[in-house]
C-alpha positions as CSV (number, residue, x, y, z in Angstrom):
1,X,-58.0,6.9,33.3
2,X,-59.4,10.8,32.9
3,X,-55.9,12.4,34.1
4,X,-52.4,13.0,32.9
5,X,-49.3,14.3,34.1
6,X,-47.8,16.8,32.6
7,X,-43.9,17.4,33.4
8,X,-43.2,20.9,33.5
9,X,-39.2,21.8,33.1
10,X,-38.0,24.0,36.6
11,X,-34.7,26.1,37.0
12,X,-34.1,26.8,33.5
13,X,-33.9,23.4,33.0
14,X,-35.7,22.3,29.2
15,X,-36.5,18.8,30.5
16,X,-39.7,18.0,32.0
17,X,-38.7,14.5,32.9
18,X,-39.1,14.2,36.7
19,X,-35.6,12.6,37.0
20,X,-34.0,15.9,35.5
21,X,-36.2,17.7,38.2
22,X,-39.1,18.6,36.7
23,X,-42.9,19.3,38.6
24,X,-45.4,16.6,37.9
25,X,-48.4,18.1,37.6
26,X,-51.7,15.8,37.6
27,X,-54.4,17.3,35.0
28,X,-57.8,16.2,33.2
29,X,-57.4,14.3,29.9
30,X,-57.6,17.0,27.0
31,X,-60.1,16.1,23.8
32,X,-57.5,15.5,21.7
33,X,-55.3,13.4,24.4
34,X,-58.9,11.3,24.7
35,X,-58.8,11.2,20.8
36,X,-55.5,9.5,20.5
37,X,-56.4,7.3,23.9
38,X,-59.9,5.9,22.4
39,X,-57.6,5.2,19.0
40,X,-54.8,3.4,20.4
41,X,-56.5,1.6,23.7
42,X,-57.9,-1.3,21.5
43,X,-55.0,-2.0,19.8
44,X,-53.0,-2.5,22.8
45,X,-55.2,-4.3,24.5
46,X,-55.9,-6.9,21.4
47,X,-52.3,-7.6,21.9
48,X,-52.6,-8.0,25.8
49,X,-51.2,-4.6,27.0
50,X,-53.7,-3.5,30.0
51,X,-51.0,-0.8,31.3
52,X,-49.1,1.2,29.0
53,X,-47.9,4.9,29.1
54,X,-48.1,7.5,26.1
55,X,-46.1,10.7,26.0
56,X,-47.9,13.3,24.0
57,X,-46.4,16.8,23.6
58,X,-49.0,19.2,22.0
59,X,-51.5,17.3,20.5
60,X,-48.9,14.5,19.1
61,X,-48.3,11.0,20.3
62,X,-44.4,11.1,20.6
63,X,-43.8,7.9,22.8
64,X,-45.6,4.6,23.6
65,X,-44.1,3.4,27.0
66,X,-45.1,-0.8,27.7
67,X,-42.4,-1.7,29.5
68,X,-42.4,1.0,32.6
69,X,-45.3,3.3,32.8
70,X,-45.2,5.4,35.7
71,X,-47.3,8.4,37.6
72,X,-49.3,6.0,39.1
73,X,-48.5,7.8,42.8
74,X,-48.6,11.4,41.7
75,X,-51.8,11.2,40.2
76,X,-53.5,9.3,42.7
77,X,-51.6,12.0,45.1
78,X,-52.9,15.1,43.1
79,X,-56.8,13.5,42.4
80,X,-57.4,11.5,44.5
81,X,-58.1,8.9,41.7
82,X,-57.2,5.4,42.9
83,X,-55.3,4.7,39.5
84,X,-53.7,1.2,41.2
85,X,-57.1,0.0,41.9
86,X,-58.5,1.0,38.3
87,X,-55.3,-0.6,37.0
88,X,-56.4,-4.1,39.2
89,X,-60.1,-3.8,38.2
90,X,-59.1,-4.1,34.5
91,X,-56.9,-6.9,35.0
92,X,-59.6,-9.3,36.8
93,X,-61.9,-7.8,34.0
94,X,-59.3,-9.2,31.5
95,X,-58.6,-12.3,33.8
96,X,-62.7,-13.1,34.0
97,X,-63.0,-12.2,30.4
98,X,-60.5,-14.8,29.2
99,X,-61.5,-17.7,32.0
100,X,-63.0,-21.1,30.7
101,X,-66.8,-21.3,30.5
C-alpha cells in the first residue's frame, strides 16, 4: 500500500482522530514510513496478520492497530487506489500460498 492518511486536527481541536473531527488526508508513503513498513510487514505476516494499521507520528511508530484498521474508503476516495481489492489479492495470495500440493 504506497499511501497513508494523515489526520490533521481542525477548529483548534489538538486531535487528529477523525472521530474528534479531524480531515483525513490521503498522502504517499514517506521513506522513513516505508522504512518502518518493510521492517515490521514480515513479522506480522509470519504470525498471519495480512491487514494491520500503524500510527506513526514523525518518524516514530506509536501504535500497531490488528484488530480495526481503517482508511480503507478515504484512501481509495482520495487516490484512486483500490486498497479493498489490494487487501483481497493478498489474502488469495496467502490462501494459495498455504493450500495442499
Amino acid at each position: 500500500m504506497p499511501f497513508c492518511l494523515a489526520r490533521i486536527p481542525q477548529g483548534g481541536e489538538t486531535r487528529g482522530n477523525l472521530a474528534a473531527g479531524g480531515l483525513g488526508v490521503a498522502q504517499p508513503l514517506s521513506a522513513r514510513d516505508w522504512q518502518i513498513a518493510r521492517a515490521l510487514g514480515p513479522v506480522l505476516a509470519a504470525r498471519g496478520l495480512l491487514l494491520v494499521g500503524i500510527d506513526i507520528i514523525g518518524d516514530v511508530l506509536t501504535e500497531i492497530n490488528v484488530t480495526s484498521p481503517t482508511c480503507f474508503q478515504e484512501i481509495s476516495q482520495q487516490t484512486g487506489c483500490d486498497v479493498a481489492a489490494l487487501f483481497v489479492d493478498a489474502v488469495e495470495r496467502a490462501v494459495k500460498a498455504k493450500a495442499p500440493g
